[in-house]
Every structure is written in C-alpha cells, then in structure tokens.
C-alpha positions, 0 to 999 in steps of 0.5 A: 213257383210252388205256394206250399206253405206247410214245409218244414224239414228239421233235422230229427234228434239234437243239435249236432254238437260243434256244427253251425245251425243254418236255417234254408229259406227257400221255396224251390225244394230241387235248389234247397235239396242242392243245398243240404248235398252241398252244406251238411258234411260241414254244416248241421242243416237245422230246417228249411221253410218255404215262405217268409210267413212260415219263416218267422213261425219256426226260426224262434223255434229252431235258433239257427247260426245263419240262415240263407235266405231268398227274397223271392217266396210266396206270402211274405217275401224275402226282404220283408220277412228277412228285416222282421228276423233281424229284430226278432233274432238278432244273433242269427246272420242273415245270407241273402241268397238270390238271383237278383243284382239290384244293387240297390236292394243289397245296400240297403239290406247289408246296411240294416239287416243282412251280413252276406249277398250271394248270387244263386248263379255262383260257384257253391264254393262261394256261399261256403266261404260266406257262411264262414266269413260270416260265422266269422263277424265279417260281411260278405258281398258276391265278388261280381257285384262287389266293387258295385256295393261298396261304391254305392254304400259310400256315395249314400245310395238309399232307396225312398221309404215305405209308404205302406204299412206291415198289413198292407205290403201283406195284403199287396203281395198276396194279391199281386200273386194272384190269390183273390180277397177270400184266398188272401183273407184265409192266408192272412188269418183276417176276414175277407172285408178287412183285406178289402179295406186294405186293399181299396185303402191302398188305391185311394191314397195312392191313386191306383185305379186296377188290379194292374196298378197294384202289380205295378205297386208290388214290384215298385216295392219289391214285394214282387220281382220281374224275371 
C-alpha cells in the first residue's frame, strides 16, 4: 500500500458545465487511473487524493457532487475521514468503495454518513448506475450484500460505540501502520511526547500491554483491516 501523501490530481481549467464533480479517494493510483478511463466520458473527475488526512484538506476546495471513497488509506482511513466529510460538506454524496463485506460497517456507514456501498470487485457498470442513483437522492448498496443490509438496518444491528478520541484513533492508526512516535508526530503535525501521551494513555485506560495489543485495538476499531 503506497503512504504518498502529496497526491492530488485536479482537473486543470473550470468546471465542466453539466458534468457531475466526482472527487476519487483512493491510494492505489493503477485503481484511481482505472476509474478516470471508466468515469470521465460521463463525469468530470474534479481530483483524487490518496489518503483521508489530504482528503479533508482539498475537498472544501474542490466541492465535488460525490465522492467515491475507500476505507482502506493510510493516515487517516476511509471511515474516519469519510463521517468528518459529511459534516463538513454535507451535500456531497459519499459512495463507499471497498473491498470489504462487513456488514456491519455499511449499516452503520449508510445510517450516518454514506448514501452508497460498492464493492471493488463488481461490474464497472454497477458503481456507474450508483453514482447516478445517487445524484438521484436515492441510496445504493451492492446488490450481492443487499438483501444482508436491509435485514440488518431493520433488526437494529449497531456496532458499540467509540471509546477513543478523534487524536487517539490518529494516533492508533499511525501506529498501528507501523511508523514509529517521531514518524507519527511529523504526520500529525504534534510533537513527539504528545503522540507518547497518546499513546500510553490508550494502554492505561484499556489495559493494553504492546505494540501487539494496539494492533488488536486498531483492527477492533477499524482504523485497520485484515486482508
């Protein structure tokens, strides 16, 4: 998985006058590149970023109609950085685009903040007709996982909630990556004994003793996935 943090691909002039903005959140470039070959004879194709920290930075800029979005991205995920989008542009229609059937996850990210769940393995002609569904007002889940959803929605299924702070999930992801306290500090734009504080604090209030719990903790949370 690449860790650049400095891409961002913009479309160069205006906007492209009756062409929906869709902003591409990704941090493979041979899947994004896939994505602008699949999507710009429809669609104008205002950017893409490659992790959720940039993600956040650029799309106040860029204002896109929907962006497709994946929860697996370095420095701040998809799901963290996705629920801080919808409530900083609301009006911007958030596709999850993902390898992961967790159920669980798309009920809970269709509930608050997503309108659409693709999977990456299906047909291109499927996250076309969500983009359009979904410039439509309407929600759109993969038809594979479907009939899963819906029964989960109306039984109530509801992951527990947090118990870690903005900062701290921050600070577990970065590590849990594998960058060290000083790496992280230089990501986070905080010194080094803060992200220390962070860290520590998290293993005395939930009893972790490692690094190894902490990767526990960050897949527990999602902030990591297994593949």
């Amino acid at each position: 998985m690449s860790h650049r943090s400095d891409l961002v691909a913009a479309t160069e002039g205006s906007p492209q006058e009756g062409k929906p903005r869709l902003l591409l959140a990704d941090d493979h470039a041979l899947f994004t590149a896939a994505l602008r070959r699949l999507l710009e004879p429809e669609f104008e194709i205002a950017g893409v970023v490659s992790n959720g920290r940039l993600l956040l930075q650029q799309a106040p800029l860029l204002r896109p109609d929907v962006l497709l979005l994946d929860l697996l991205m370095p420095f701040m995920n998809g799901t963290e950085s996705g629920q801080r989008l919808h409530a900083l542009l609301p009006q911007t229609r958030i596709i999850i685009v993902t390898a992961s059937e967790d159920i669980s996850l798309a009920v809970d990210a269709l509930r608050d903040w997503a309108v659409g769940y693709v999977l990456k393995k299906a047909a291109a002609e499927e996250l076309v007709q969500a983009i359009h569904e979904v410039l439509r007002g309407a929600k759109f889940v993969t038809p594979s996982m479907r009939r899963r959803v819906n029964s989960a929605s109306m039984n109530g299924v509801r992951t527990r909630g947090r118990q870690l702070t903005p900062r701290q999930r921050e600070v577990l992801q970065c590590l849990a990556e594998g960058h060290s306290m000083k790496e992280t500090a230089s990501i986070l734009a905080m010194k080094v004994r803060t992200v220390a504080f962070h860290k520590y604090k998290m293993m005395q209030d939930l009893g972790l003793e490692n690094n190894s719990d902490l990767l526990r903790l960050a897949i527990k949370e999602r902030l990591m996935y297994l593949p």
